[in-house]
C-alpha positions in Angstrom: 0.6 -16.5 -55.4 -1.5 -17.2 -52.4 -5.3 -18.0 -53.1 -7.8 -16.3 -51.1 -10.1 -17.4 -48.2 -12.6 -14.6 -48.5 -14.0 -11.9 -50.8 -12.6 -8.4 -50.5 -14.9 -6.3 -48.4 -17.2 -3.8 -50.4 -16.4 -0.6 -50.5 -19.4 1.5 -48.5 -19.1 4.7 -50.2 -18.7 5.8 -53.8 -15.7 8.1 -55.2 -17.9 9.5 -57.5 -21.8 11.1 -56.9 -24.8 9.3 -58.2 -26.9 12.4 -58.4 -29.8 10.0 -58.5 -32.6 12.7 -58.4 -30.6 14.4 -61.4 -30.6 11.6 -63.8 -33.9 10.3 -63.0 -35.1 13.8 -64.4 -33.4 13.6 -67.3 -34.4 10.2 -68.2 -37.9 12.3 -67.9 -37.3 15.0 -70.0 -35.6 13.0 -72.3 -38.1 10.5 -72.4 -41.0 13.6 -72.8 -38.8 14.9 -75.7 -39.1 11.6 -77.3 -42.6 10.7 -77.2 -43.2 14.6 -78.3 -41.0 14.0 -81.2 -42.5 10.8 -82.3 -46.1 11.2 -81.6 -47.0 14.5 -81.4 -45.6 15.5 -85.0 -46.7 13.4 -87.8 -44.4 11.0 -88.0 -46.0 8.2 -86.4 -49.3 9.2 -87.8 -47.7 9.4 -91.3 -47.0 5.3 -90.9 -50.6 4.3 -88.6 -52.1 0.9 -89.9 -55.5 2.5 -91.9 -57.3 -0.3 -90.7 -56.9 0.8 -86.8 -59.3 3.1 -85.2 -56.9 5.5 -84.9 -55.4 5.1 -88.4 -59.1 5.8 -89.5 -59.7 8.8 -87.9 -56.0 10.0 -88.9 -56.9 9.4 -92.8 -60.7 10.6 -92.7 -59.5 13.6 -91.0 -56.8 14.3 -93.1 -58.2 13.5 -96.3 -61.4 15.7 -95.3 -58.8 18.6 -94.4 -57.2 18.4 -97.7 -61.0 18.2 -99.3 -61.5 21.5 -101.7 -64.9 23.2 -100.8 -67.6 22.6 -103.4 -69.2 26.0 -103.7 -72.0 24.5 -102.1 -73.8 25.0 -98.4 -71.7 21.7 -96.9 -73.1 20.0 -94.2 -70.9 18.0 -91.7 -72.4 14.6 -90.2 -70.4 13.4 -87.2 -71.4 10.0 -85.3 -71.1 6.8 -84.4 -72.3 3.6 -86.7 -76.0 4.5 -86.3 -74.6 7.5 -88.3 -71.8 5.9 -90.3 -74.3 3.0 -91.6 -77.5 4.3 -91.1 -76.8 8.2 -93.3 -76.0 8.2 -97.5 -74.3 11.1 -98.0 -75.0 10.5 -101.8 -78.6 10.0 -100.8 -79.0 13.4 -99.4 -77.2 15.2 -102.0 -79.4 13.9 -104.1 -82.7 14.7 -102.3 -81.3 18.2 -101.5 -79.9 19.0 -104.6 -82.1 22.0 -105.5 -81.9 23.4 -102.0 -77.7 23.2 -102.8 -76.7 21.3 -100.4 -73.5 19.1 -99.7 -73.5 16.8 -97.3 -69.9 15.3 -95.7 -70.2 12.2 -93.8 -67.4 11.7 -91.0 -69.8 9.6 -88.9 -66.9 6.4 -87.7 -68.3 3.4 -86.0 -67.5 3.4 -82.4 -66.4 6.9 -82.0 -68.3 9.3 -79.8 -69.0 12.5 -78.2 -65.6 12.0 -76.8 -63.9 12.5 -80.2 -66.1 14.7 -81.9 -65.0 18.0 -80.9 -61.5 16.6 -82.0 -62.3 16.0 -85.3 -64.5 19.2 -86.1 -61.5 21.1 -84.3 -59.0 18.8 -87.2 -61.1 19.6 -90.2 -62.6 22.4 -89.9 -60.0 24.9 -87.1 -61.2 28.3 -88.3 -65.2 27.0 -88.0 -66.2 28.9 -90.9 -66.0 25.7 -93.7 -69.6 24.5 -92.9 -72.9 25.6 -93.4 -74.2 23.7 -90.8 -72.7 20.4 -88.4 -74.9 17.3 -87.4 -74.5 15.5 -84.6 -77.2 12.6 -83.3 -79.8 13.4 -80.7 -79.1 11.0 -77.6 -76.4 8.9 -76.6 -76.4 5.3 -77.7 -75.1 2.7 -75.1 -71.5 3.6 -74.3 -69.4 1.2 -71.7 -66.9 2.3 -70.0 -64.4 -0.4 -70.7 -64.8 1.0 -74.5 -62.7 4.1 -73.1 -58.8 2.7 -74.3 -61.0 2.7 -77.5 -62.4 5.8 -77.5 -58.5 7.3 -76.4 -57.5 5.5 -79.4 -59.4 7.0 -81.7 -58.8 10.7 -80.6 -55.3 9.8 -80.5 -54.2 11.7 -83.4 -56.2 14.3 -82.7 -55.4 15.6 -79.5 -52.6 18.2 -78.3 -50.9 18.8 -75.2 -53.7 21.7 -73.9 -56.7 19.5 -74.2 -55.3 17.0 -70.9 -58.1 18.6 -69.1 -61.0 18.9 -71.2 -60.5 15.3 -73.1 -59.7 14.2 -69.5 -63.3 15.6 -68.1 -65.3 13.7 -71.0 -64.8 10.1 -69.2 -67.1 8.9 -66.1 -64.1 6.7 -64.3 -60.9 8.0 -62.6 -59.5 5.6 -64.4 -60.8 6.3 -67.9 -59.6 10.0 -66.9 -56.2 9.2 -65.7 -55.9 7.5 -68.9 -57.1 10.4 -71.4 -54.9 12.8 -69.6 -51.8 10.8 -69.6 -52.7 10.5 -73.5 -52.8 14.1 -74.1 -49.1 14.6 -72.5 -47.3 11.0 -73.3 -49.4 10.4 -76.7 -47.5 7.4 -77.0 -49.8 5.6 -74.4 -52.9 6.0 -76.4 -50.8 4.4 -79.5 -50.5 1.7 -77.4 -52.3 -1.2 -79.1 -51.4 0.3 -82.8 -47.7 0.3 -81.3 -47.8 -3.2 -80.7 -49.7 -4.2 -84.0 -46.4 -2.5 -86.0 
């Protein structure tokens, strides 16, 4: 047959709608639904590294959950590693052994106020378990780069209502955008544990 000189011309319009708006909101909701389904249950949490912050809050938190009470006046110790290295749990059961005490130690290096509220709202949801909570007096040197950390950590703690309250605990816009972009796509706080499986 006869060989072209030139390309056929394009045609300008489409037969068919692209409904661009449409699909670009359900590639949202879809993408929502997916993130919910993997992060916000326990699936992902069920197969976190131990050894990542957030795998170490998931496991403390869960094995302190499952805990049976001890009859005795429990005290919970939250913290940071002034806390986590510096208490003995074992130490203070022993010296307030008459008194009948317990003490529970859920201090984690690198965690903060930020997380805290988290993991007393985890273990402990009807707030009747202990007899009394500490917490340390002052806040040790925080940066704010530490706050992907910090979003980390509270990772498996945090549900879709607390986007404005976890959000409010950081000092940068950025460190706020962050924690409340967590709270609805949990998947982004998962990042660096994501990457490490």
């Amino acid at each position: 047959g006869p060989m072209r000189s030139k390309f056929p011309v394009e045609p300008t319009t489409s037969p068919h709608p692209l409904h661009v708006a449409r699909n670009l909101l359900l590639g949202l909701a879809v993408f929502i639904c997916v993130d919910g389904v993997v992060f916000h249950t326990r699936l992902y949490t069920s197969i976190l590294a131990p050894d990542s912050y957030a795998g170490r809050i998931a496991v403390m938190t869960r094995a302190e959950k499952q805990r049976r009470s001890s009859g005795l006046k429990e005290v919970l110790v939250l913290g940071d590693s002034r806390m986590a290295e510096g208490f003995s749990a074992a130490v203070a059961d022993k010296l307030s052994s008459v008194a009948g005490f317990k003490f529970v130690n859920l201090a984690q290096p690198a965690s903060s106020v930020n997380v805290w509220p988290y993991m007393l709202r985890e273990v402990d949801p009807t707030t009747r378990r202990y007899w009394a909570i500490v917490v340390p007096y002052g806040i040790g040197y925080e940066p704010n780069n530490a706050d992907h950390l910090r979003i980390s950590m509270a990772a498996p703690l945090l549900r879709y209502e607390d986007c404005f309250n976890f959000a409010s605990g950081f000092q940068q816009w950025s460190g706020r955008f962050r924690a409340f972009t967590a709270c609805i796509l949990r998947g982004s706080a998962f990042q660096s544990d994501v990457v490490d499986l």
